[in-house]
C-alpha positions, 0 to 999 in steps of 0.5 A: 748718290756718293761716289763709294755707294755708286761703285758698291752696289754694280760691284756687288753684282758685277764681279764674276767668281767661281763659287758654284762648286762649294755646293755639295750637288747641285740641288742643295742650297748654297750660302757665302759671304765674303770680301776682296777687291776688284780692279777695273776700267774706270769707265766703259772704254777706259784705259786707266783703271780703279781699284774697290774693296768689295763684298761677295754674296752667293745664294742659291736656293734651287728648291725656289728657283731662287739665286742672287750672286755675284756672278749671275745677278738676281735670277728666278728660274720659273722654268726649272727643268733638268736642262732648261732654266729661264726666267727673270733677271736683275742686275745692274749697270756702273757708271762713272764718277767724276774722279773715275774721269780725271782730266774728262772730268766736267767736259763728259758727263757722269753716269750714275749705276743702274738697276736692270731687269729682265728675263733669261734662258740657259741650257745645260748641257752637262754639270761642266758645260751650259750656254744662255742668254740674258735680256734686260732694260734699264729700270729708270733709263733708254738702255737696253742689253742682250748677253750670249754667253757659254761657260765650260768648267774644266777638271781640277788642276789639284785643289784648284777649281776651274772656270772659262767663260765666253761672253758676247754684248750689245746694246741698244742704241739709247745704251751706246749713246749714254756710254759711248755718245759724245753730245755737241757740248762735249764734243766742243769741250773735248775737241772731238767730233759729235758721236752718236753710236747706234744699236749694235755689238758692244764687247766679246770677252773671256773670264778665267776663273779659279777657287782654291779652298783653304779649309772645309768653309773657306777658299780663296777666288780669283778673276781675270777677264779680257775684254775687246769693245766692238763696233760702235764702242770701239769707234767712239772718239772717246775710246779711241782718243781717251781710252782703249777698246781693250779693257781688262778686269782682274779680282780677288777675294776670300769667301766663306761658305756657310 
């Protein structure tokens, strides 16, 4: 897989954006493109970061149950009640390319993204605030994710539309090992200890999120999330000597709604 695809597909449906309230109610479905660009770690647990142009893609279609974004993923609510949603999940998991690595490049090895699939349950509280989780496995892999968040959309700031979002990670130890582990041969190569992390916390992190509409179909969106990486993750000698436990992610796009 080349290295620009490897970064475009898991950007596609990583990238956290606020455009649930170009919907004109919530029953009604939602069309929009767009493009921008998103900085983040290189790698999970790195201290220097990448920059990528990216698309954006949001739709909705609740009548279906049906939504993928780049906010949520691929989701399909077989549930569909007033409160209670839930059903299947896909998303994907990037990697790292052997330019994302720099000097780590050939003593640690690349990952290349994964696809992850499936299920979720969310629970609106109100049309501001809702809470859920997500569980997903790797397609073609060990790995496994469990995701606890809750988002609250606070009142208009003008034109501004507001988002804040609280998200706790962990991963099963097959996850941790391929993102954090460090294997005898690399270890030698690096001048590290062996490190093999287990199942447990991985990151808690906080999004804000704003839109700023431009004209009936148009708006601009930005992003900016903090990150703290946990446990096992954190005490990686990879993180701790080669990167940082605190990862910050920041994007920016425009958006079409159609």
């Amino acid at each position: 897989m080349s290295v620009a695809r490897s970064r475009l597909l898991p950007a596609l449906l990583c990238l956290s954006l606020p455009f649930r309230a170009l919907a004109d109610s919530a029953d009604a479905p939602t069309l929009a493109v767009g493009a921008g660009v998103q900085r983040m770690p290189s790698w999970a647990g790195a201290r220097m970061h990448r920059s990528d142009p990216i698309p954006f893609v949001d739709i909705e279609l609740p009548q279906y149950g049906f939504s993928l974004s780049t906010e949520d993923g691929l989701q399909y609510d077989l549930i569909r009640d007033t409160h209670l949603h839930g059903g299947l999940y896909g998303d994907f998991q990037w990697g790292r390319d052997h330019d994302d690595l720099g000097k780590l490049g050939g003593k640690t090895p690349t990952l290349a993204p994964r696809a992850t699939g499936g299920g979720y349950l969310e629970w609106d509280f109100n049309k501001q605030l809702d809470a859920g989780m997500r569980l997903s496995h790797d397609i073609n892999g060990a790995g496994a994710y469990l995701e606890l968040y809750a988002e609250w959309d606070p009142p208009k700031l003008g034109l501004v539309e507001q988002s804040l979002q609280l998200r706790w990670q962990a991963m099963n130890g097959g996850a941790m090992q391929r993102f954090f582990g460090i294997t005898p041969v690399s270890a030698q190569a690096l001048g590290v200890p062996v490190w093999q992390p287990d199942t447990g916390s991985q990151l808690a992190a906080l999004e804000y999120d704003l839109f700023l509409p431009t004209s009936q179909h148009t708006g601009l969106a930005a992003s900016l999330e903090y990150g703290c990486l946990l446990g096992d993750a954190a005490a990686s000698p990879l993180v701790r000597q080669y990167g940082s436990r605190n990862q910050v992610t920041e994007s920016l796009a425009f958006v079409y709604h159609f």
